[in-house]
C-alpha positions as CSV (number, residue, x, y, z in Angstrom):
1,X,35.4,133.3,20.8
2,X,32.6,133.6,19.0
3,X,30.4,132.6,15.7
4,X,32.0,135.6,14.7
5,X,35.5,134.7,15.1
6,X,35.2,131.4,13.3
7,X,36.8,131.1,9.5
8,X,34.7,131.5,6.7
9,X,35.6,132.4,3.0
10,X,33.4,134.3,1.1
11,X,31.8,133.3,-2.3
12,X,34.6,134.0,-4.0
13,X,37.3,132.2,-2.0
14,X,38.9,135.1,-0.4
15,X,39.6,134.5,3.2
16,X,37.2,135.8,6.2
17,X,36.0,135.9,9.0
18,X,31.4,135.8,9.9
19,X,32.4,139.0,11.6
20,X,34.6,140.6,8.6
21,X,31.8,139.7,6.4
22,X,29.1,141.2,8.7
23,X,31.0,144.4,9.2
24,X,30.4,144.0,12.8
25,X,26.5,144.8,12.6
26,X,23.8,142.6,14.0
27,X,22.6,140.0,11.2
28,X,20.3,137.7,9.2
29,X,22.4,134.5,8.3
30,X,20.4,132.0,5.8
31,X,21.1,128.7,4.0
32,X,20.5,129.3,0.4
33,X,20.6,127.5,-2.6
34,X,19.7,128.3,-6.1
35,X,17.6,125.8,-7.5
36,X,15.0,125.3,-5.0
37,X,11.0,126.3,-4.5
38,X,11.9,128.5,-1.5
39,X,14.6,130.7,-3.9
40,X,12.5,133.5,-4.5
41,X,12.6,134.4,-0.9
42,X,16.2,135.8,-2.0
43,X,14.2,139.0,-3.5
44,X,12.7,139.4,0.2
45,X,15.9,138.9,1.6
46,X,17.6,141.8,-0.8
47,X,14.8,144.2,0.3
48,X,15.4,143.4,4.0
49,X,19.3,144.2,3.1
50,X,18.4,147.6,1.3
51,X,16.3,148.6,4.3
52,X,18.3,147.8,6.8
53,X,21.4,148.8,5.2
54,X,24.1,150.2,7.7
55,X,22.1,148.5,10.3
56,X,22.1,145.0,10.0
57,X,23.8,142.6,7.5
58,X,21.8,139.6,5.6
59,X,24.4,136.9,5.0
60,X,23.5,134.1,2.3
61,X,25.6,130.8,2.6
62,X,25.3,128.4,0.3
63,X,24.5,124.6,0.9
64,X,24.3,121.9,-1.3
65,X,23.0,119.7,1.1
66,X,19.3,119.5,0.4
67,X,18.5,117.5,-2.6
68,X,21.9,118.8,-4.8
69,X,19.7,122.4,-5.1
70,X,22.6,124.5,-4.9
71,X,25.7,122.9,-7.4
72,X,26.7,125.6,-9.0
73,X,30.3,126.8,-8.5
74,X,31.3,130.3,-7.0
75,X,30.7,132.1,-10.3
76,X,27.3,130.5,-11.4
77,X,26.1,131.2,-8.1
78,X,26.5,134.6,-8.3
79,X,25.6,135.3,-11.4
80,X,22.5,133.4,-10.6
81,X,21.9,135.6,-7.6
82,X,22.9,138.8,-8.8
83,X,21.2,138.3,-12.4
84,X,18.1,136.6,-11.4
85,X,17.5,138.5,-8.0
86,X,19.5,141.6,-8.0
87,X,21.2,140.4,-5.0
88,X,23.8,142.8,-3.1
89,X,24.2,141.3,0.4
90,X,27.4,138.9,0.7
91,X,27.8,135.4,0.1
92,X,30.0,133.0,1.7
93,X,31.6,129.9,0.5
94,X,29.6,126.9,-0.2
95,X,29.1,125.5,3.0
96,X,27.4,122.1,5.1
97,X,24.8,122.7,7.6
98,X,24.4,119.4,9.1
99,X,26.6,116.2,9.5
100,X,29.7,115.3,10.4
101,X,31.1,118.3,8.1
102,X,28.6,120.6,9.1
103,X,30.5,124.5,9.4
104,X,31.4,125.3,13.0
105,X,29.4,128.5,12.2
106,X,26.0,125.7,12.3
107,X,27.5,124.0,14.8
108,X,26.3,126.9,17.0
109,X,23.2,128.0,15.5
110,X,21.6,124.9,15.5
111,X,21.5,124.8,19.5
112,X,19.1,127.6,19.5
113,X,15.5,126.8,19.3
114,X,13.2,127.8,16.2
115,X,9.2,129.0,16.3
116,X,8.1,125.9,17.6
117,X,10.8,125.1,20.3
118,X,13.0,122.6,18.2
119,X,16.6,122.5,17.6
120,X,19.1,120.7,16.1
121,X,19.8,119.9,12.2
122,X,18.8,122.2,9.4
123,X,15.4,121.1,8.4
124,X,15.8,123.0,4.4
125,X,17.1,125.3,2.8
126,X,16.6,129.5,3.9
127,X,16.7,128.6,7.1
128,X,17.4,131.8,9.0
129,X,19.0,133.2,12.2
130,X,19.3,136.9,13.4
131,X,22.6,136.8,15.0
132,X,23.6,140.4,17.4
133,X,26.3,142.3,16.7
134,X,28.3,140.3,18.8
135,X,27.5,136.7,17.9
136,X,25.0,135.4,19.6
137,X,22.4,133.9,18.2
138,X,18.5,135.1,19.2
139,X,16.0,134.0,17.0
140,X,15.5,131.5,14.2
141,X,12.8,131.1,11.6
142,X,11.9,128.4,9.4
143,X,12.5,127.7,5.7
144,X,8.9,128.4,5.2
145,X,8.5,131.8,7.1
146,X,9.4,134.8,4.6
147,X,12.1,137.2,5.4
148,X,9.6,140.0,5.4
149,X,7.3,137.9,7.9
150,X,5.8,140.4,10.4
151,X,7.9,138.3,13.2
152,X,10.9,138.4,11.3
153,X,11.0,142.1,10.8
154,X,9.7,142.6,14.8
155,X,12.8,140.7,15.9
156,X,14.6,142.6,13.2
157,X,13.3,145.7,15.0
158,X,13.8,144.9,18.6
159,X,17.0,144.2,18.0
160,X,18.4,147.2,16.4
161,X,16.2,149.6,18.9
């Protein structure tokens, strides 16, 4: 079993798994949230989708966890991200990263280390993690690092060669 395996509803509360909602492609799995300063990295992250389209999916899975900035419900979240940033990709259910109800999803992504060798809790919101096509987990990135960092896309790129 595998990240992939695990339960996970998307946005709208319809039942699925990471792998249903990745269509079995390699991808880019981020914390999100709505009202934060990192937000507009959600038009970086729908440009990544529309390039890579077919090829790799960018997940968004909203977390309220970080100072309330995602407390929408299902339908103001979309229509904030669809409205706002034109985005396409899926969404899951609202969703903990860290703590005792942390996702079993984050339960394995947080064992691999980030840029600077550190793992464990979330540190913020857009956290990301390229995830392969089956599951595991090879490379995280910071809040602060942009989707459309030249590492990000490298990794991006090494993966689907």
């Amino acid at each position: 079993m595998t990240i992939l395996d695990v339960p996970v509803a998307r946005l709208d509360g319809t039942p699925a798994t990471l792998a249903e909602i990745t269509g079995g492609k390699p991808a880019l799995l981020v914390n999100v949230a709505s009202k934060c300063g990192l937000t507009p990295q959600y038009s970086k992250l729908e440009e990544l989708a529309q390039k890579y389209d077919g090829k790799l999916a960018v997940v968004g899975l909203p977390c309220n966890q970080f100072m309330g900035q995602e407390p929408g419900s299902p339908e103001e979240i979309a229509e904030f991200c669809s409205a706002t940033y034109g985005v396409t990709f899926p969404l899951t259910e609202k969703i903990e990263v860290n703590g005792e109800n942390r996702h079993p999803i984050y339960d394995v992504l947080t064992e691999l280390a980030d840029e600077e060798g550190k793992t464990g809790d979330i540190t913020w919101n857009f956290e990301k993690f390229l995830v392969t096509a089956d599951g595991d987990a090879v490379a995280r990135f910071g809040p602060r690092t942009e989707p459309d960092a030249e590492h990000v896309v490298g990794a991006i790129e090494e993966l689907l060669a």
